[in-house]
C-alpha positions, -999 to 999 in steps of 0.1 A, spaced: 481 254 -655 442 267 -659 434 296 -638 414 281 -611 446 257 -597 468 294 -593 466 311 -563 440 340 -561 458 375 -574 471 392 -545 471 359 -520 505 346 -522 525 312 -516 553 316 -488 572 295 -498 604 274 -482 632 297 -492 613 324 -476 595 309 -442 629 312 -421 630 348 -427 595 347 -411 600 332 -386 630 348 -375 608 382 -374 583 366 -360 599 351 -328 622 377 -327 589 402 -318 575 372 -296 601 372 -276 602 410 -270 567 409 -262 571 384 -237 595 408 -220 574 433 -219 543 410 -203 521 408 -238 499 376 -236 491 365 -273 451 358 -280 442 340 -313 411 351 -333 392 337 -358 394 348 -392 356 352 -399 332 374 -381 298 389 -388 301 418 -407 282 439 -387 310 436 -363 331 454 -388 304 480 -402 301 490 -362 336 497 -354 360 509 -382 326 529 -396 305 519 -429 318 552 -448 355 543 -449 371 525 -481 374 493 -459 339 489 -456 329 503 -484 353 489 -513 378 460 -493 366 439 -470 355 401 -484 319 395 -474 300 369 -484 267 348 -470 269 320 -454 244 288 -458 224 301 -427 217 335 -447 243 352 -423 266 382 -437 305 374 -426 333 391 -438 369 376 -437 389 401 -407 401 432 -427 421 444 -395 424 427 -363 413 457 -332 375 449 -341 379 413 -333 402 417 -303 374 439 -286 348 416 -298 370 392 -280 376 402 -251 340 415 -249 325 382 -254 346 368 -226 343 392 -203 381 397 -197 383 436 -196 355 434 -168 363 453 -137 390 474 -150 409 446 -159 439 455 -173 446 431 -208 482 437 -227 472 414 -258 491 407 -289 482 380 -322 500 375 -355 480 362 -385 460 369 -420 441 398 -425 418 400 -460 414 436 -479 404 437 -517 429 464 -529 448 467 -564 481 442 -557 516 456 -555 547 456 -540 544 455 -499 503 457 -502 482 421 -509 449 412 -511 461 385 -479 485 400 -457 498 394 -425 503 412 -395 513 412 -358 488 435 -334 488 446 -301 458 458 -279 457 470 -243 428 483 -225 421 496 -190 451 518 -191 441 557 -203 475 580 -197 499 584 -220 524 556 -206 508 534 -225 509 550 -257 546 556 -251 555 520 -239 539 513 -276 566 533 -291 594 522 -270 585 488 -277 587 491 -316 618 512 -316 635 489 -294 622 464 -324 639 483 -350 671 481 -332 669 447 -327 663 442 -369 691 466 -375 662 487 -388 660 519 -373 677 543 -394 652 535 -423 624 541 -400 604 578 -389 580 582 -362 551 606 -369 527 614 -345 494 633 -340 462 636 -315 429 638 -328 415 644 -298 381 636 -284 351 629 -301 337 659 -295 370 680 -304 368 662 -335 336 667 -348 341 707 -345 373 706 -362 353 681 -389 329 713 -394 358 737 -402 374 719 -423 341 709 -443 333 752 -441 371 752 -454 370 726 -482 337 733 -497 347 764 -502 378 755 -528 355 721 -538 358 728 -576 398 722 -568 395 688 -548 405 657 -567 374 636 -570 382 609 -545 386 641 -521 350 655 -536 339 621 -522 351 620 -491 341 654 -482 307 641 -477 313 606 -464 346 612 -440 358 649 -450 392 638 -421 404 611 -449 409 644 -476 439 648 -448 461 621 -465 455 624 -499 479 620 -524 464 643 -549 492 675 -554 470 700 -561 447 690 -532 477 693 -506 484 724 -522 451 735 -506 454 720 -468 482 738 -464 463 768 -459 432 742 -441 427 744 -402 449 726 -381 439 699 -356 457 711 -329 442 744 -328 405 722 -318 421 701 -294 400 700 -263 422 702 -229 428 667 -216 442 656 -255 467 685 -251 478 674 -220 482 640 -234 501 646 -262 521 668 -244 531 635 -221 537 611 -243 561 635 -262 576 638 -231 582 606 -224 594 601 -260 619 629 -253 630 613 -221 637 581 -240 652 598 -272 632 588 -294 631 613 -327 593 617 -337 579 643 -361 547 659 -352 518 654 -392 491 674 -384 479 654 -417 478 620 -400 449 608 -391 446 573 -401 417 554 -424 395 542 -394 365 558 -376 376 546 -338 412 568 -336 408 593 -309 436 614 -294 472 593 -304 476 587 -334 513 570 -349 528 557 -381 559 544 -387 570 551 -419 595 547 -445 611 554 -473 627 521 -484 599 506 -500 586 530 -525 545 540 -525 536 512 -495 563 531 -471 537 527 -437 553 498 -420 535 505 -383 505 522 -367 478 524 -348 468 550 -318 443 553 -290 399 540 -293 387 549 -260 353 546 -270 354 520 -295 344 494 -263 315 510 -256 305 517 -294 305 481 -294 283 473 -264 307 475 -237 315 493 -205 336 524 -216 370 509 -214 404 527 -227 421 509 -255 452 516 -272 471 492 -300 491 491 -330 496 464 -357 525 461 -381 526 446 -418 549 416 -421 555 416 -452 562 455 -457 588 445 -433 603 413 -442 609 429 -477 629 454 -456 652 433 -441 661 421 -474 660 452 -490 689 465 -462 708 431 -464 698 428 -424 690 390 -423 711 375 -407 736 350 -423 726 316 -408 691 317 -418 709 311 -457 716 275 -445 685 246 -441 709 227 -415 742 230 -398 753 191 -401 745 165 -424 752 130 -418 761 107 -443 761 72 -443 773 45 -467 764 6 -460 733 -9 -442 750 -13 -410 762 25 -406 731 41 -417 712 22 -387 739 30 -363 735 66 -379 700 69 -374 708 63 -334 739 86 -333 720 112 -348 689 112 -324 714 107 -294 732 140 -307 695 159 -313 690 148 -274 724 166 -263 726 197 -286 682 203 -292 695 238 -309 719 213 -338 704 216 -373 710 183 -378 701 163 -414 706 129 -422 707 112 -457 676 100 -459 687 75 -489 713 52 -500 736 68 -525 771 70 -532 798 87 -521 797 114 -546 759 119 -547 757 121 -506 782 148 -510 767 168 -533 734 168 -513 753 175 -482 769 205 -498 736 219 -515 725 217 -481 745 244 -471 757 226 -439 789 238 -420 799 200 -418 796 169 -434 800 135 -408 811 103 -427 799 74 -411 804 39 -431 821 3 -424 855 14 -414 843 46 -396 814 16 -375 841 -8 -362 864 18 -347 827 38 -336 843 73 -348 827 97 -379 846 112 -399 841 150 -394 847 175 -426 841 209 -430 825 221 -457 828 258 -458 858 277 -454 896 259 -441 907 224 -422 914 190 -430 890 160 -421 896 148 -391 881 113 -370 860 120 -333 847 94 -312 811 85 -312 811 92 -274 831 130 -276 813 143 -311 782 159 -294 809 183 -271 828 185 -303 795 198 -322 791 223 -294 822 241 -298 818 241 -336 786 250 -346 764 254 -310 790 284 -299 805 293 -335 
């Protein structure tokens, strides 16, 4: 196959075998958002890049060396969404829904765009699920945030892979004097910083934090500490939301390192993170932008959010062996049907079925074939069940019910008694 008919490196198919695993991650975090009062908000994918040059800041790598930009006929710069916060507050900007201190607990799911080098958990078009809340500026919040994803990981069977780290960058202006002590610091050992750290020194010296150069840790061990700048009301706000951690009993571990790769973070700061999946091992994160809404034109507004990498953690349910069993099978019954006459008649027993059990996998053979043949599709199937229906089986209206996995002989069950019969087989296990 040439080239140009392949999918673009790092943009991958999902394909059948793999979208129930999605989905089951994915409804499984829609339904815990609904219980917690999220409302979901869809975005386009395309935006002016402008949009993104304002917020996440035009000397991070995003900006510089990721995001997909392009011009469109009108002579317009857009940029295919490298992260989702920007276009939430652009959002809810444009619509005036954070107006009067309106508070807004949003969520969306969906592809983001970055050109990085491909590998294992990190993709050129990756997916995520984000949350963003404004109008809400103490650390209950923050917490709630937390709460929410560990009670995720529980739900996955996922938390003893997991670590929380936290941190507090505090306020702007906390920041930028703890910026110039660590610049007065790292220039002075600046013939011992790895390049990329040389480069960021004079672009966005707080990045040098996370490096993964050796010999450039080596250094920050001895750098200043964040904490030590942190202006009053931070303090006090980290010191609540740990409190509230503790209350819950949620483990954390305090980075003094962390300070995440965008310019709007101010005071929380959180990652996720594990160790299951080898270099990529950030699998949630995100932290407080109290004045990314007015950066962008806006009223100052508190925000607070966090977005998570779907595949990062789809891999790690199948890494663990944590998804579940039935979503190995496309259906839980399939029908077959041998004659003319029975495979009409089996075409209105199954939709009168599908109206009494919704929930029922149900397939039908969707072609004649023999006995053997229908068999051998109903078996690759992987249905629990196979339900014979031909001439005999149509004049006494009964179908022949066999199991296919595990014990028990084939038995007959009235047309009129097989949806309760379903029900206690496969609806309630």
């Amino acid at each position: 196959m040439s080239k140009s008919l392949q999918a673009i490196r790092g943009m991958n198919d999902i394909l059948p075998e793999q979208t129930p695993l999605w989905r089951y991650f994915e409804g499984t975090v829609a339904r815990l958002l609904d219980n917690y009062g999220y409302r979901q908000i869809r975005m386009p994918i395309v935006e002016f890049t402008e949009l993104f040059k304002r917020s996440i800041g035009e000397v991070t790598d995003i900006v510089e060396k990721e995001m997909y930009t392009f011009d469109d006929r009108n002579g317009d710069s857009l940029t295919l969404r490298p992260e989702g916060t920007a276009a939430c507050v652009r959002a809810v900007l444009e619509h005036g829904i954070t107006g009067g201190g309106q508070v807004q607990k949003l969520w969306y799911v969906g592809p983001m765009f970055r050109h990085e080098r491909p590998q294992k958990g990190r993709y050129r078009q990756f997916h995520q699920i984000g949350l963003e809340v404004f109008n809400l500026e103490g650390p209950d919040i923050d917490a709630e945030l937390i709460v929410m994803t560990w009670r995720l990981w529980g739900e996955l069977g996922l938390r003893d892979a997991v670590k929380l780290e936290l941190n507090s960058l505090g306020t702007s202006e906390s920041r930028g004097r703890y910026r110039e002590a660590l610049v007065e610091f790292l220039s002075a050992h600046i013939d011992k910083l790895d390049e990329d750290s040389q480069r960021r020194l004079k672009t966005n010296p707080l990045r040098v934090l996370d490096t993964k150069n050796a010999e450039t840790q080596a250094i920050l061990v001895d750098a200043p500490k964040m904490a030590d700048y942190l202006d009053g009301e931070s303090r006090a706000h980290f010191e609540g939301l740990k409190a509230r951690l503790d209350a819950v009993g949620i483990p954390y571990v305090i980075n003094p390192k962390l300070v995440r790769g965008l310019d709007y973070y101010s005071k929380t700061v959180f990652e996720w993170v594990t160790d299951k999946l080898g270099a990529q091992g950030t699998v949630c994160a995100g932290g407080r932008y109290d004045g990314l809404v007015e950066q962008m034109g806006g009223k100052p507004t508190p925000g607070v959010g966090f977005a998570m990498g779907i595949e990062r953690l789809v891999l790690m349910l199948e890494a663990l062996d944590k998804v579940p069993e039935e979503l190995s099978r496309q259906v839980d019954v399939y029908l077959c049907a041998f004659g003319e006459a029975a495979e009409l008649a089996a075409l209105a027993l199954s939709e009168r079925i599908r109206d009494q059990l919704p929930n029922l996998r149900l397939q039908i053979n969707a072609g004649a074939g023999s006995f053997k043949s229908q068999f051998k599709k109903a078996d690759k199937s992987g249905a629990l069940y196979a339900l014979i229906l031909g001439d005999d089986e149509l004049a006494q209206q009964v179908v022949g019910f066999k199991p296919l996995r595990g014990q028990g002989e084939q038995q007959s069950i009235a047309w009129d008694a097989l949806a309760a019969h379903l029900a206690t087989c496969v609806v309630q296990g």
